[in-house]
C-alpha positions, 0 to 999 in steps of 0.5 A: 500500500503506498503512503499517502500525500500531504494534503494542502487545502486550496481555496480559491476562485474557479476559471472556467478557461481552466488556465489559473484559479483551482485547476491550476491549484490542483495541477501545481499541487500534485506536481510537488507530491501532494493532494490538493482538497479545494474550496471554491470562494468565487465563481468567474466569468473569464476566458483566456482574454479577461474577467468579466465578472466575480460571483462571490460564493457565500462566507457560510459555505466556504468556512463550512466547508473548510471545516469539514475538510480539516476534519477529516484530512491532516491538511499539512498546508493552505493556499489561498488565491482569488477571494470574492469578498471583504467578508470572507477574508475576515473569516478566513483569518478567524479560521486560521487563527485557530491553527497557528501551526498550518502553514498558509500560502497567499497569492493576493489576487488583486487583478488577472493576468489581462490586467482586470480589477479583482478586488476592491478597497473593502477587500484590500483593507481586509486582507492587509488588517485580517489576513497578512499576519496570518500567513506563512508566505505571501507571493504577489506580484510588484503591483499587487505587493505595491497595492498592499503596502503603498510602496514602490520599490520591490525590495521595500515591498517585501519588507514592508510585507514583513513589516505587516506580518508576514513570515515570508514574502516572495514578490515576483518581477514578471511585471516589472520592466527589466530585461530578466525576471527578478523574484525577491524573497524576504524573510522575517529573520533577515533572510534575503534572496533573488533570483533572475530567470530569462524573460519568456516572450509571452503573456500567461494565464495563471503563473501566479497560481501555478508558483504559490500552489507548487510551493504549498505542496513542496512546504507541506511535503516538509521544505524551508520556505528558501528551498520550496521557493527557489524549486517553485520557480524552477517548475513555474518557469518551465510550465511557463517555457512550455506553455500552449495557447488553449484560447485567443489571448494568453498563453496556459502554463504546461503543468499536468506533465510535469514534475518538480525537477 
């Protein structure tokens, strides 16, 4: 009989396009060895060119439904990417907060891929006041770690994610306009990395999914969160060198067929 995967529960938002949100959780997750359990917190009207609208689903049902799977699995990590609204990132946090042990990856989706608005002041304030000092690690891209901290600069940004609670921070370059790709990594105790990596000549749909859901599975397979990130990015730029185009506009990052190398 073989041992079974650490699960990391997934909450997040569903895409019908199947490019980012819980398809990409589930695909990024099995790929590091672990068993994604998901929870949908808002339903999407997109394709692979944009969102053309967010369908909060209700607070109730989704804590609900984290219950019941952290009851029944030995959830070893969380990931939570798009959420619909102000009041179920209050929940969340107060969920969490009974587990202070559960590592929780954050991908804080502020807008898509295309450059559309996915979050509003109310839930901008909520993940900055409720949810932040909640999290192991945090990954956003520069404008949403600008948007959350109100600075510009990337390394300040990291800090100052540090500075709002968060143990790790790892903002990523890909919409910064240099030549390479430069992902910074903050740590609370001092730590501090970067890694560059060739520019790829494309948009994509769901990268920022496929990086923080990769690294919830590599952590509660047990990684540091310097290691799991430094392999996370390894896997996401390859998903990314292979990507194909299901649709008319961005690129799907390859991710079924891989595994972390």
């Amino acid at each position: 009989m073989s041992a079974a995967p650490p699960v990391v529960l997934c909450i997040g938002g569903h895409d019908p396009s199947g490019g980012a949100g819980l398809q990409a959780d589930i695909e990024a997750v099995r790929a590091a060895g672990a068993w994604p359990c998901t929870v949908v917190s808002c339903l999407t009207t997109q394709d692979t060119c944009g969102v053309r609208a967010v369908i909060p689903q209700p607070t109730a049902q989704i804590i609900e439904q984290c219950r019941l799977l952290l009851a029944d699995s030995p959830v070893a990590a969380c990931k939570i990417g798009l959420l619909g609204d102000a009041e179920s990132a209050h929940a969340l946090a107060d969920l969490l907060g009974d587990l202070p042990r559960l590592p929780v990856v954050l991908d804080p989706v502020l807008a898509s891929g295309a450059g559309d608005s996915l979050a509003g002041a109310e839930l901008l304030a909520a993940l900055r006041r409720h949810l932040l000092a909640r999290c192991t690690l945090i990954t956003p891209n520069l404008p949403e770690a600008q948007a959350v901290t109100g600075l510009s600069d990337p390394s300040d940004c990291a800090l100052g994610l540090i500075e709002q609670g968060c143990a790790w921070a790892l903002v990523t370059g890909t919409h910064a306009p240099t030549d390479q790709v430069i992902n910074r990594l903050q740590g609370a105790d001092g730590t501090s990395r970067h890694w560059r990596w060739p520019r790829l000549p494309h948009s994509y749909h769901g990268s920022g999914c496929t990086l923080a859901s990769h690294l919830a599975g590599l952590i509660a397979q047990g990684l540091g969160v310097p290691e799991a990130a430094e392999r996370a990015q390894r896997y996401t730029w390859s998903t990314l060198q292979q990507a194909f185009q299901t649709g008319r506009c961005q690129w799907t990052p390859n991710r079924a067929s891989k595994t972390n190398p």
